[in-house]
N, C-alpha and C positions, 0 to 999 in steps of 0.2 A: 350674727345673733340669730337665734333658731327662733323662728315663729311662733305666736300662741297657736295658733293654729294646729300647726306639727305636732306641736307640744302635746295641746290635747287629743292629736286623733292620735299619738303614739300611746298616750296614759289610757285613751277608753279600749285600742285594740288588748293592753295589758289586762285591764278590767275583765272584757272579755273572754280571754281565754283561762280566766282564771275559774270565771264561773261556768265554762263546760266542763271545766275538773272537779271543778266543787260538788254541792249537794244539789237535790234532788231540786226540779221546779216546784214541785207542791207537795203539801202534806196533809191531804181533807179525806177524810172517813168518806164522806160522799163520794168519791172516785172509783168507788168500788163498782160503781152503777152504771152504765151505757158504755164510752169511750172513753166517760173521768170528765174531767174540768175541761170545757173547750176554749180554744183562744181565741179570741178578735183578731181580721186583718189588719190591725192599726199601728200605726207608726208614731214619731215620737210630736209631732203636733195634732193628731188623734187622738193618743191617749189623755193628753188634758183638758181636748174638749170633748169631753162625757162619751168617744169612743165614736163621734159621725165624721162622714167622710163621702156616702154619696156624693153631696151636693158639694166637695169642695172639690175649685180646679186653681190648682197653685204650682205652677213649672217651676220654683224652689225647692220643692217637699218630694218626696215620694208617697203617692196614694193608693195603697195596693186596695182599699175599699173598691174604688170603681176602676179598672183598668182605662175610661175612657179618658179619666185625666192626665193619661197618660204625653196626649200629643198638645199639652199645654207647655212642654220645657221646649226653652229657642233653641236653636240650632248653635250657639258656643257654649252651654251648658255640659257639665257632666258632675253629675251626684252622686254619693257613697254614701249609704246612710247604712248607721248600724245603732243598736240599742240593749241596754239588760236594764233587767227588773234587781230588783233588792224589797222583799214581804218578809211581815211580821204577822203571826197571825195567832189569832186569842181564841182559843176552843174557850165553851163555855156551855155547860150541861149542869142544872139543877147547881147545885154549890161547888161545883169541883168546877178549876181553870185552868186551864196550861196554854202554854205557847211555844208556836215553832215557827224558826226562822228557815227562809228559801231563798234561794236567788236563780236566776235562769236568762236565755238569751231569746231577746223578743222578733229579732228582726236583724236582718243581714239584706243589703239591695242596695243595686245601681240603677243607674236611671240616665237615658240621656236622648239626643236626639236620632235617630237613623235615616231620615232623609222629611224630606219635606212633608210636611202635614202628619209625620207619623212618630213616634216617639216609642223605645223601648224601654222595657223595667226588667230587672232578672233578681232572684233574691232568695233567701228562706225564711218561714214562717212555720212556728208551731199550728199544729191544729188542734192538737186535744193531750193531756196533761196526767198520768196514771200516778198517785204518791200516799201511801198510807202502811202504819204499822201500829198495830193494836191489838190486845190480848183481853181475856175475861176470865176468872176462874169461879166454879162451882159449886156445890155439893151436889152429888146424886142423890137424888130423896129415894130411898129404900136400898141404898148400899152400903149400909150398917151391918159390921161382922159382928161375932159374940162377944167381942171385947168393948163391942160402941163404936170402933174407930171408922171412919166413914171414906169413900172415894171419891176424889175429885178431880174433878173435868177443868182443862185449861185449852178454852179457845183460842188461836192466834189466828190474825188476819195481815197478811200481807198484798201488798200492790204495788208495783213498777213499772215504766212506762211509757210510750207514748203516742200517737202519730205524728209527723214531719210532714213538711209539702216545700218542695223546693219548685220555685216557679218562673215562667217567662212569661209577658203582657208585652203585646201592641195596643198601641191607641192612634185613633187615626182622626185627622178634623174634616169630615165629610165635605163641609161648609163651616162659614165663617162662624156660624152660631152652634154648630151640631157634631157632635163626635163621638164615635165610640170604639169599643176595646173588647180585649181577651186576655183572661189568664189563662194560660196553658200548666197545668201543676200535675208533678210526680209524688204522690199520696205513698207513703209507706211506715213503718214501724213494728212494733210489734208490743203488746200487754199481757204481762203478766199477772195473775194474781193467784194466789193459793190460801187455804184454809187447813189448818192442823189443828188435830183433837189428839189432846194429850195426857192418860188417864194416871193419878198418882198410884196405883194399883199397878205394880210390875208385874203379875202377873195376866193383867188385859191387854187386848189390843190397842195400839195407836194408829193414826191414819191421817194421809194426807192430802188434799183434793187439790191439783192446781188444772185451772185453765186459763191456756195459751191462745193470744189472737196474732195472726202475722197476717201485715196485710202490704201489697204492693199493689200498687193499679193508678190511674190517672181521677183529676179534677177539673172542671171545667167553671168559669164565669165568665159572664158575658156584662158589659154596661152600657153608658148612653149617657150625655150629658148635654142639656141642651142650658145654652144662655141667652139671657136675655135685657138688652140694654133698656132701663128705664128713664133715666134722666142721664145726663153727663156726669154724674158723681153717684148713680145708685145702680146694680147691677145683679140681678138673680138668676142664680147657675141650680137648675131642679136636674136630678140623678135617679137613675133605675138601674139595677143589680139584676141576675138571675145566675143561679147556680144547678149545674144539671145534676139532680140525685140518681143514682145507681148501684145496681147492685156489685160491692166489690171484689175486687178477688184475694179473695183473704180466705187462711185458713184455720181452725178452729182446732184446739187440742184437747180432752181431759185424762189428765193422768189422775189414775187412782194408786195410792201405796199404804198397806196396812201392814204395822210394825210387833212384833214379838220383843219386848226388850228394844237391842240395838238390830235385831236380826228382819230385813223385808220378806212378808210372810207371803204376800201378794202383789200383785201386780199388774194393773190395766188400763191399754192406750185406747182413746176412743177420737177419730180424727171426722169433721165435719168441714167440706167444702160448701163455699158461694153461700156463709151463713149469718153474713153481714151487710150493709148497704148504708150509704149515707144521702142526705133528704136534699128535696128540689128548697131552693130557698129565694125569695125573693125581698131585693129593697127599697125604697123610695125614700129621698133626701131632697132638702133644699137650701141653699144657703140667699143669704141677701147681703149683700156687703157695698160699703159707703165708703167712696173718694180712697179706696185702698187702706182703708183704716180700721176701718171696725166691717169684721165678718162674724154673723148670727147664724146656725142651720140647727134641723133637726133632722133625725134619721126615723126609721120604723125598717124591722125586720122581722119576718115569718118564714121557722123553718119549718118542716112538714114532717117533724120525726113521729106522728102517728101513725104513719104510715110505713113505715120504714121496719124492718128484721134484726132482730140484733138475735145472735147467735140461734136462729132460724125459728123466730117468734116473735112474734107481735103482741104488742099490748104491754111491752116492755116501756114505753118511750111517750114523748107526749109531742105536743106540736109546741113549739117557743118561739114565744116575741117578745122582742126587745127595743125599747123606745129610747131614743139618744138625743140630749140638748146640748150647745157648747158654742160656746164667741171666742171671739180674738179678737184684740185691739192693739194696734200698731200707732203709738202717736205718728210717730217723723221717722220714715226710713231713712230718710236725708242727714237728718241732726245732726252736727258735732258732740250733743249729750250724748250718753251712752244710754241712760233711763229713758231718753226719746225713740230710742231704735230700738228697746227689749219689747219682744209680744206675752203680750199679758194674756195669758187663756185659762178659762173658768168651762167647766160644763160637768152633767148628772146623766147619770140612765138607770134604767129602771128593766129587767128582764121576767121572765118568769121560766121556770125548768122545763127539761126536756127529756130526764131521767125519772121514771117513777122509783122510788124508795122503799123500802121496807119497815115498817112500824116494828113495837115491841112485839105487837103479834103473830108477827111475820106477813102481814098482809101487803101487797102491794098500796102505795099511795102517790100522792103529787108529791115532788121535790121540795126544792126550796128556790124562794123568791128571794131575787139579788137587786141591792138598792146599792149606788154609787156616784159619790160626786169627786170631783176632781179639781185639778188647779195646778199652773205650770206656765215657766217661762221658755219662750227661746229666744237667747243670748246670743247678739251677734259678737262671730270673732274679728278681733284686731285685722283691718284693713282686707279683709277677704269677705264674702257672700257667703261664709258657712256659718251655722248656727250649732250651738251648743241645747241640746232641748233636757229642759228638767223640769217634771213633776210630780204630783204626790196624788193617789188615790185611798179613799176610802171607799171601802165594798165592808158591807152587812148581807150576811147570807141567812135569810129568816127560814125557818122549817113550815110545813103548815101546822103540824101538831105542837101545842104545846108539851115543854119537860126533854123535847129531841137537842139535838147537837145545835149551836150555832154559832156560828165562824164570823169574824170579823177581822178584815184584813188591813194593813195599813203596808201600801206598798210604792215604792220609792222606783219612777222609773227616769233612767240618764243614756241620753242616747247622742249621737253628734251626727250632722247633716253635711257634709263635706262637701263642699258647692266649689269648683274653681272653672273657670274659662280655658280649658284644658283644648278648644278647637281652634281658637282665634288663627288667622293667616294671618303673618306679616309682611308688608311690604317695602320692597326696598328701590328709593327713588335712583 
């Protein structure tokens, strides 16, 4: 008889590969702005509790939040964790609504022990998310010929996308109580986006703006996790992050194309080196958790994108912080019930932008504020230590202007933990 186990990590690898073929990760107007949409280090007991991960050290899970939780998994451990998203998402602008569906892959990573005190993780992680297709059409005020008939402008906006970071972490336990880590990540991708002006007037010109970012270069994070025993059933593990910002090495395109008809009348490459960077960013978390049953944390992050160059300019971008709450409850790992050994996780955050925007008046402004709660099981499988993780998020993406674009997402994320004793030695008497 074939395992649930197998079973499921055969149906989620299916899962998966279906949605690198599928569509796009995202589909938000906003994406047009910095890098686009950026994604959380979070995995699939992260994502239900409101996205923290400092402060938690759990040698079941993979926590790419702090690398030092790394040297928490024992030495016969080895993990596979992978995950996809499934969003629904509700544009919603003065009276008009639409919605677009996406699906994408959140997370790929092992995780296991390398020798004593020290624990390794290897994996991939999206970093940032380019997805949007939109059009406007005009009238020209004073393009009236002598018949009345008038010419109009049809703007299309395109975006596709993304950055990647595929990565390696050690985590080492200094001391009994203190440990820390490194992610070592390979940062690449590349964004597109273009703007086409398309006049109903066959005899005007048409024209096309696209700029290209290619970027390949490294990432670095650094953590720290200190615990500390309170009583024999109460236990607080506090966490600090740091991420070294730098200027990337990425290269910069603008192609210009102006059209006659079907015929290119013109043509112009304009290439910009080292005109991009991404920010120093720092975290602080704590968790508090009782008799292995219930674990509480909160997170806080500040990235420093005011200071930071995006296509060799400043004043593009803002600084972002993000405040994360989230528990777990675990009745009885033990239990013969099944309801006794499911982890119940509840958690909310609250972020603010890091893109400035553009009004109707073309003026730069502040982005938009992201509000999200969340909620999720993970599902132990039949007679093995791997879990099955599923939850659901709700994100509200509020603009500061009233009358702008606001997005509301409802996204379904299913991932599986594949936990087996894959080291154990036998002995033979």
């Amino acid at each position: 008889m074939i395992k649930y186990s197998r079973l499921i990590s055969a149906c989620l690898m299916v899962m998966i590969a279906i949605v690198v073929t599928a569509q796009a990760p995202t589909n938000s107007p906003y994406t047009r702005y910095g890098f686009g949409q950026l994604s959380e280090q979070n995995f699939g007991s992260n994502q239900a509790m409101g996205g923290i991960g400092y402060g938690l050290r759990n040698g079941l899970q993979v926590n790419a939040s702090n690398p030092a939780s790394y040297s928490a998994v024992d030495s016969l451990t080895f993990i596979f964790d992978a995950g996809i998203s499934l969003q629904n998402t509700n544009f919603t602008e003065g009276d008009v609504k639409t919605n677009a569906k996406n699906s994408s892959v959140d997370y790929i990573a092992m995780h296991f022990r390398l020798a004593k005190g020290f624990g390794l993780a290897a994996g991939f992680l999206p970093y940032s998310t380019v997805g949007y297709n939109m059009s406007n059409t005009s009238a020209i005020q004073g393009s009236e010929d002598e018949y009345g008939n008038k010419t109009y402008q049809t703007l299309s906006y395109n975006g596709e996308g993304g950055l990647q970071q595929v990565f390696i972490g050690l985590g080492y336990n200094v001391f009994h109580n203190l440990s820390v880590g490194a992610n070592f990540s390979y940062l690449y991708g590349d964004i597109s986006r273009s703007t086409t002006t398309v006049l109903s007037n066959s005899n005007a010109f048409s024209s096309a703006l696209t700029n290209k970012i290619e970027v390949s270069d490294y990432k670095l994070d650094l953590g720290v996790q200190y615990t500390h025993q309170l009583k024999d059933k109460h236990v607080v593990n506090v966490g600090a992050v740091y991420s070294y910002g730098h200027d990337l090495n990425a290269t910069g395109y603008k192609f210009i194309e102006k059209y006659s008809g079907s015929s290119v009348a013109t043509q112009s490459i304009d290439t910009i080196k080292n005109a991009f960077a991404i920010p120093h960013t720092f975290g602080l978390g704590a968790t508090y958790v009782y008799n292995n049953k219930l674990t509480v944390g909160i997170d806080y992050t500040l990235q420093k994108w005011a200071d930071v160059k995006f296509n060799n300019e400043k004043g593009l971008l803002t600084n972002r912080n993000k405040i994360a709450i989230g528990a777990e409850y675990l009745p009885n790992e033990l239990s013969n019930n099944f309801l006794n050994r499911i982890r119940y996780r509840v958690g909310a955050h609250y972020s603010t932008p890091y893109a400035k925007i553009k009004n109707k008046e073309g003026q730069l402004v502040d982005g938009n504020k992201e509000y999200g709660v969340s909620f999720g099981f993970g599902l132990p499988l039949y007679k093995t230590k791997s879990i099955l993780n599923i939850s659901g998020q709700y994100v509200k993406v509020s603009p500061k202007l009233k009358g702008m674009l606001e997005e509301n997402y409802l996204r379904i994320n299913i991932g599986l933990t594949f936990n087996e004793r894959w080291f154990m030695k036998w002995k033979v008497d």
